[in-house]
SEBA-559189 format. One record per residue (C-alpha): y, x, z. Coordinates in pm, whole numbers, plus 32768, in hexadecimal, padded with zeros to 4 digits. Example, Ala and Ser with C-alpha at 12.3 -4.5 7.8 and 13.67 -1.06 7.14 Angstrom:
% residues 2
7E3E84CE830C;7F96855782CA;
This chain:
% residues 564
800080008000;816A80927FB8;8243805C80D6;83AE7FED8094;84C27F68811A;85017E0880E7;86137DA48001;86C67CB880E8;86D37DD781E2;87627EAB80FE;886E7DBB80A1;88AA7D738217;88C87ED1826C;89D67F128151;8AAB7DE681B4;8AB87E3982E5;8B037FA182CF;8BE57F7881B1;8D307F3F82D4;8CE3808C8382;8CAD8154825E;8DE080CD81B5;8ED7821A8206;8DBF830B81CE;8D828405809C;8C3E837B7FAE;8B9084547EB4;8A9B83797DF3;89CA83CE7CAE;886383967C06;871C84767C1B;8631846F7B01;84C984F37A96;8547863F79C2;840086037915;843084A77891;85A4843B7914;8521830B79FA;860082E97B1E;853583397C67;853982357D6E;84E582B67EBD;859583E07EC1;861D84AB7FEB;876D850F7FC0;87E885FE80FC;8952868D813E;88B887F681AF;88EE884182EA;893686EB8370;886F85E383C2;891E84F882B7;886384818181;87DC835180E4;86F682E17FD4;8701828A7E57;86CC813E7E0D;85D780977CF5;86CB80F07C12;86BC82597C91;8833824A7D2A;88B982AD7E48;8A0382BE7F06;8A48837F8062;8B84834880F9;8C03846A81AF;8D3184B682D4;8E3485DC8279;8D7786D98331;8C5786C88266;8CFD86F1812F;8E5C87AD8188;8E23890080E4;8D6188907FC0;8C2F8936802F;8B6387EF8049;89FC88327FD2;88FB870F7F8F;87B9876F7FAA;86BA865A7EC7;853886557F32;843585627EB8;82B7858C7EE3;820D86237D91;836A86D47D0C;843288097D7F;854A87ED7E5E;869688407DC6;87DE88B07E5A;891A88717DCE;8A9D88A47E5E;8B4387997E2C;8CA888417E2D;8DAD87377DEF;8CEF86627D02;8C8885047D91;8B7D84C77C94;8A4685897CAF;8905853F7BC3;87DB860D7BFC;86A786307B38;855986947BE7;844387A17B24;82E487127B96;824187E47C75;80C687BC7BF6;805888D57D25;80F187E17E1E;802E86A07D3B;7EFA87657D84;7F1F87767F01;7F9086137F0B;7E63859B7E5D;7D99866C7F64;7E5686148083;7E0E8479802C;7CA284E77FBA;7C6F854D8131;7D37840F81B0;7C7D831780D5;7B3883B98159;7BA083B582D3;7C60820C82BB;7B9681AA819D;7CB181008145;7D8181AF805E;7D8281827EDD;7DD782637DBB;7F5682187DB0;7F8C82147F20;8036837F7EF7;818E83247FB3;81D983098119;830082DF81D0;82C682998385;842181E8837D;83AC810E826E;83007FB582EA;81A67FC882FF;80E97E7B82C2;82087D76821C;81DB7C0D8212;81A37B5380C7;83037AF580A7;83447C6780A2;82727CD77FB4;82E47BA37EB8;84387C7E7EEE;83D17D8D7E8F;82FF7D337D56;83A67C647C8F;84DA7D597CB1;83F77EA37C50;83487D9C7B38;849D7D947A91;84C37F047AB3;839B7F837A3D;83FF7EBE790B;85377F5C78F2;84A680B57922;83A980A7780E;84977FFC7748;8561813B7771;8471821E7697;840280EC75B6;855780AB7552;856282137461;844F81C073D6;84AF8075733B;86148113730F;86E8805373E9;8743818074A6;876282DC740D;879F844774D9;890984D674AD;887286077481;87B4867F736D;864E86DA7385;861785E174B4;847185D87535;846B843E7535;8565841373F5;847A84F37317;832A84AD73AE;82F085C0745D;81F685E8756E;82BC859076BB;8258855C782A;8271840078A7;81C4841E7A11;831883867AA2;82D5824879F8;815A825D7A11;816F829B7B92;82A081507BB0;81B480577B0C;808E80BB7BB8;813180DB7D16;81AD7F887CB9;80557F457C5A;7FE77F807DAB;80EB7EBA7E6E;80547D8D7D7D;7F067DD57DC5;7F807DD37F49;80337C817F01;7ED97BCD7E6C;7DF17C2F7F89;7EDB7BD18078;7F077A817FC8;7D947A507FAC;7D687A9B8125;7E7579A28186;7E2A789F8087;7F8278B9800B;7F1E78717EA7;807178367E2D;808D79E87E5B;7F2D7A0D7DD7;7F8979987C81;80F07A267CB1;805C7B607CE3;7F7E7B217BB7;80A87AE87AAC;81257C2A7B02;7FEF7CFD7B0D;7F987C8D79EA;81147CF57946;80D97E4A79D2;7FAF7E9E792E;800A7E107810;813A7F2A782F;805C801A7869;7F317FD47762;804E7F89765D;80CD80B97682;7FAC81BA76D3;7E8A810A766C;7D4A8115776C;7DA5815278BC;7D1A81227A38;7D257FC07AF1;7BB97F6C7B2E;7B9080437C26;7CE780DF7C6D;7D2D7FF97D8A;7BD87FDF7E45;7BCD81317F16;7A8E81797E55;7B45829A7DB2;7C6B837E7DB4;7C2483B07C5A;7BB282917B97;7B3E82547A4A;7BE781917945;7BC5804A78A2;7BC5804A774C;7CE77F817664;7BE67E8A7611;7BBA7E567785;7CEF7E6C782A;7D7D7D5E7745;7C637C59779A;7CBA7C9A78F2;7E397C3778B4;7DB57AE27818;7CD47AD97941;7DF77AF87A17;7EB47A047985;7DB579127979;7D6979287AED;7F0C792C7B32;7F0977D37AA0;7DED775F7B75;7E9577FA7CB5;7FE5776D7C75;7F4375F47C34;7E95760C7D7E;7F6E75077E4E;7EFE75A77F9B;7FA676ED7FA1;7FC077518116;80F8780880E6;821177A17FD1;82CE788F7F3D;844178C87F98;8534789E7EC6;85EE79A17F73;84F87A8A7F6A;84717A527DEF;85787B197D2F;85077A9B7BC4;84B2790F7BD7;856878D07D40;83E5785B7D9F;83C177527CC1;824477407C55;829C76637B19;834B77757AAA;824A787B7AEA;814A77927A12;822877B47914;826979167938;80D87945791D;80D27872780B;81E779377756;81007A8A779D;7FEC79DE770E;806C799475DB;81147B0D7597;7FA27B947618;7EF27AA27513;7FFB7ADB73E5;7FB97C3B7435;7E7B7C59738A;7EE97BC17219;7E627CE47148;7CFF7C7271F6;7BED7B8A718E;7C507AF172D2;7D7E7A9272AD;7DBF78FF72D4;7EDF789672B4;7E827733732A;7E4477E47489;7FB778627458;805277407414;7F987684754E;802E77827639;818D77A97579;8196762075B2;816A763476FD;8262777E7767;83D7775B7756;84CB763E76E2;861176DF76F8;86BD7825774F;86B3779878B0;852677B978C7;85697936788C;84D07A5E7981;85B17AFF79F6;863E7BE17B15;87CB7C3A7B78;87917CB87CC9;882C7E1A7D04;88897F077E1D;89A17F787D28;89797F097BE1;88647EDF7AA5;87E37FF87A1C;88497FF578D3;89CB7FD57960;896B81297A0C;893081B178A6;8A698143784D;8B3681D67952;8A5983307937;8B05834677C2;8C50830B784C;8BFF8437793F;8B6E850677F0;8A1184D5788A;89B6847A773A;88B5836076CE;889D81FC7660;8949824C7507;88F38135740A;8824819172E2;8886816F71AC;878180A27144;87CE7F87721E;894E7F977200;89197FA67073;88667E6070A0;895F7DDE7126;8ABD7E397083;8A767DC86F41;89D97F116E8E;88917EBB6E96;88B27D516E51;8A027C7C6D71;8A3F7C0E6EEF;8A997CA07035;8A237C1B716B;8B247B7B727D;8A157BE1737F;8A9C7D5D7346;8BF27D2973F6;8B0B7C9D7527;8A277DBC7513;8B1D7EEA7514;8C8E7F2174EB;8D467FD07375;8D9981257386;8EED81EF738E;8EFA816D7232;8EB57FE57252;8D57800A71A6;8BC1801A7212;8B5A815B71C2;89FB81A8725D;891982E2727D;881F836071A3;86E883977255;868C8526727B;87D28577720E;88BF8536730F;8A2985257322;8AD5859871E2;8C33853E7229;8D4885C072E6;8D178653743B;8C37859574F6;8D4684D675D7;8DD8847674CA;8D5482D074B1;8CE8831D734D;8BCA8280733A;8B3A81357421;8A6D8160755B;89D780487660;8AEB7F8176CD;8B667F19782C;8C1C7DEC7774;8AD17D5D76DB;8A1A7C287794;88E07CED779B;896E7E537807;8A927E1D78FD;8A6D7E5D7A77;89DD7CFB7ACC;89167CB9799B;87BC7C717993;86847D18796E;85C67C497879;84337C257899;84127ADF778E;84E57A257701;851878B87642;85A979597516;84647A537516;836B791D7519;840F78697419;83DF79967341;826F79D473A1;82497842734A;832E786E7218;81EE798F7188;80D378A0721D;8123779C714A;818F7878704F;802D79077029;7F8477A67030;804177246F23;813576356FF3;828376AA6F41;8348757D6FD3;82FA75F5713B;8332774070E5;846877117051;84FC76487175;84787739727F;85037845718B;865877B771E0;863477527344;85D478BB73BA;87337940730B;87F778347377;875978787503;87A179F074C2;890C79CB7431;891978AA7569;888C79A5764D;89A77AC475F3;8AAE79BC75F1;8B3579C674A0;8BF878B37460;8B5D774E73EE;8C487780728B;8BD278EA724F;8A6B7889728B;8A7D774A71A8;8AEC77F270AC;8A00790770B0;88FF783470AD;897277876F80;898C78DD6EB2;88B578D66D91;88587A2F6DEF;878279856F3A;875A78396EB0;868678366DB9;85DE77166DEC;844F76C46E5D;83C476FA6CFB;847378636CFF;843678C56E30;83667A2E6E6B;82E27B0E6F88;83E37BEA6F55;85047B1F6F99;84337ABA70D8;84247C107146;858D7C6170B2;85E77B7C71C1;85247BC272D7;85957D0872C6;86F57CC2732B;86737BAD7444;859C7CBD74E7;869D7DB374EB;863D7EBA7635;84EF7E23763E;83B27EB0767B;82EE7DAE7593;83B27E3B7488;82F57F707428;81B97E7B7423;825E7D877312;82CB7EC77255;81577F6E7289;80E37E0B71E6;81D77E097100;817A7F9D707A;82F97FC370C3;83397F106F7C;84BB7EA66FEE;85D37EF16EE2;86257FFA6EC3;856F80B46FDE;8509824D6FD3;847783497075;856084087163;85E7856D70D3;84EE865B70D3;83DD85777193;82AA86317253;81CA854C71A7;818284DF7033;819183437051;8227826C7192;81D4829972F2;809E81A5735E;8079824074B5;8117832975C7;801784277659;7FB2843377EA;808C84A578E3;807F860C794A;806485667AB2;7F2484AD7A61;7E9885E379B8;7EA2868F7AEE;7E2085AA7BBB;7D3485017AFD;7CF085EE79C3;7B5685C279A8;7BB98427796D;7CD684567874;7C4B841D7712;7C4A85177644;7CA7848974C7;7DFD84507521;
């Protein structure tokens, strides 16, 4: 089980310290995985010397607020230690923004690994990803606790395979040239490996709990989001452990193959939508407490419906594929942007608003590609999209320019706003925003191909329309703007004329930052307008898969297959 603090302790705590530490000095900042760029949650951040610190966040942020003394010469030095990575020093000088990013430590992996090896064998009660420990930290938390917890790290382990996913279906590109993820180069992703399985193991934590206490409302809460994570996970690396990973059977366990692991998500759903039917549940959830659906089990069914039919339009290049079973579960998901999952709570602020603000502090990332901005100004297609101006804002010049992926920046100096990055201004990027898991718009396009591919063009055509009107709804472009894109011969075309590829077209721009993205361009053979390999790409044709953490190679090498 990882311990944690609860989020509405967290909140108390700042709101109530927020008065004393009003006059003091604060230096605040982000620590990252150098090896993949996931922020670190967890992490201890220590003014040397003192007995002042703090700890990032899930979004790996921090902030310690200092008196004078500590900081009057400008000698201040932060030390930042987590468990598995180096410790680093840095002296903070006058600069109230400090990021850090942390080199694995695979010699300090290996003694971890031993050290719970030893523990598992003397509690029998440890599992594989139990690797964290904090005494302060609470030990055994209630239900309500853990819903906390979950459905907040659910939305960020979107977000944080999202944030690798998005280069490779060029909505992002690296300001640099020659960047590992732009150009398909072999690149360590153990932070966001180790996130979604520690928040794999609070889950797992969550569902025995439930079953013990009969609360089956959590049991099939718990099931949803299990299921989402190793869909994340197989998406993304292909086999992988779960069978046994949370047991105690093993510190190393073996892995479930593709085939497997996605037979166990529909199993998952399936027995979510028993759970949440049960009318007995011992426990309710708390609205309070459930940070996606504000514990409404109706909208949890149709969150688990919604998963169902992404997992079962999944497999459309396969014998079988049915897009009957597609259209059941599509019918029975979301009805409006309202239905959407989603999360918004945040010590500070979203993740992708911490991109943004990194730019404007020349830690650079989040630059647009190309490929998507082309899209959408009018280059690739005779029309440009109004859902631009709510993505990101013009540059020096009033234009969109984006990035070419591999390439990097090739104008002026690189704070100069030449080209178009993630924007704090945009509905899905600004401090508050949401972190998306599903969406209406999404299952409207995923009907919109179902009926598609059984020959039911009027369906498809209307559910072709709904899911752009629902995106252009959900970015809040105006009800004019939207009409009237909608009534461009360039998007309608009518049922008779309608293709796959405007489909996709679409659904590109209405999973913008998603994870499921890189699947529908995987199905699609990254067909899309347009669309190239990055400048001088590590591999021949388009990235289908990411290789294994370095982390998981160390610890659990003899299981890692070898063909990847």
């Amino acid at each position: 089980m990882i311990k944690f603090l609860p989020l509405s302790l967290i909140l108390l705590l700042c709101f109530t310290l927020s008065g004393a530490w009003a006059q003091q000095s604060e230096i605040n900042g982000r620590v990252t995985a150098q090896s993949d760029n996931a922020p670190l949650p967890g992490v201890n951040v220590l003014v040397k010397g003192t007995t002042v610190g703090t700890q990032t966040d899930a979004d790996g942020q921090y902030r310690i607020r200092l008196s004078s003394p500590n900081r009057g010469d400008g000698s201040t030095v932060l030390v930042f230690s987590y468990i598995g990575y180096i410790t680093e020093q840095v002296t903070a000088g006058n600069r109230t923004t400090i990021n850090a990013s942390l080199k694995a430590d695979d010699r300090q992996l290996n003694e971890v690994v031993v050290t719970a090896l030893l523990l598992a064998t003397a509690s029998g009660c440890q599992d594989y990803f139990d690797l964290n420990s904090n005494p302060n930290l609470i030990d055994n938390p209630p239900l309500n606790s853990l819903l906390s917890t979950t459905t907040q790290k659910t939305a960020y382990s979107s977000q944080r395979v999202a944030n690798f996913t998005s280069y490779f279906v060029q909505y992002l590109a690296n300001p640099g040239a020659g960047g590992s993820t732009d150009m398909y180069q072999i690149t360590d992703y153990t932070g966001t490996w180790d996130y979604v399985y520690f928040a794999l193991a609070d889950l797992y934590d969550m569902k025995k709990k439930g079953q013990e206490q009969g609360a089956s409302e959590y049991v099939g809460v718990a099931d949803v989001m299990i299921a989402y994570h190793l869909s994340l996970i197989t998406d993304s690396f292909g086999a992988a452990p779960f069978s046994k990973a949370f047991d105690g059977s093993s510190l190393r366990p073996a892995y479930d193959t593709e085939e497997a692991l996605y037979q166990t998500i529909l199993n998952l759903l399936n027995e979510s939508l028993t759970e949440l039917a049960k009318p007995d549940s011992k426990l309710k959830l708390l609205a309070s407490n459930d940070l996606i659906h504000k514990g409404s089990t109706a909208a949890w069914i149709k969150t688990a419906q919604a998963l169902r039919a992404r997992a079962l339009n999944k497999i459309s290049k396969k014998s079988s594929y049915s897009s009957t079973a597609v259209l059941d579960a599509v019918s029975k998901s979301y009805t409006s942007n309202a239905d959407d999952a989603q999360m918004s709570s945040y010590l500070l602020r979203s993740p992708w608003a911490a991109v943004a603000r990194n730019n404007a502090q020349l830690v650079l990332d989040g630059w647009l590609s190309a490929q998507l901005v082309n899209q959408l100004n009018g280059k690739t297609y005779t029309t440009v999209d109004p859902r631009l101006s709510k993505i990101t804002d013009p540059t020096v010049t009033g234009t969109y320019l984006g990035t070419i992926n591999g390439q990097g920046n090739v104008g002026a100096a690189n704070t100069v706003k030449d080209e178009v990055y993630i924007s704090l201004t945009s509905p899905l990027t600004g401090d508050a925003s949401p972190l998306l898991i599903a969406t209406f718009s999404e299952m409207k396009f995923i009907e919109a191909e179902a009926a598609l591919r059984s020959n039911d063009r009027t369906r498809a055509y209307a559910a072709y329309l709904a899911g752009i009107r629902a995106n252009m709804d959900k970015y809040s472009v105006a009800a004019a703007v939207r009409d009237a894109y909608l009534a461009n011969p360039v998007v309608a075309v009518g049922a008779p004329a309608l293709t796959l590829d405007l489909i996709f077209k679409e659904k590109y721009v209405a999973t913008y930052l998603s994870p499921e993205s890189w699947n529908d361009a995987r199905r699609f053979d990254y067909k899309y307008k347009g669309f190239a390999l990055p400048v001088s790409a590590a591999l021949p044709t388009f990235i289908r898969r990411v290789a294994y953490p370095n982390g998981e190679t160390t610890k659990n090498g003899a299981n890692v297959p070898a063909d990847v």
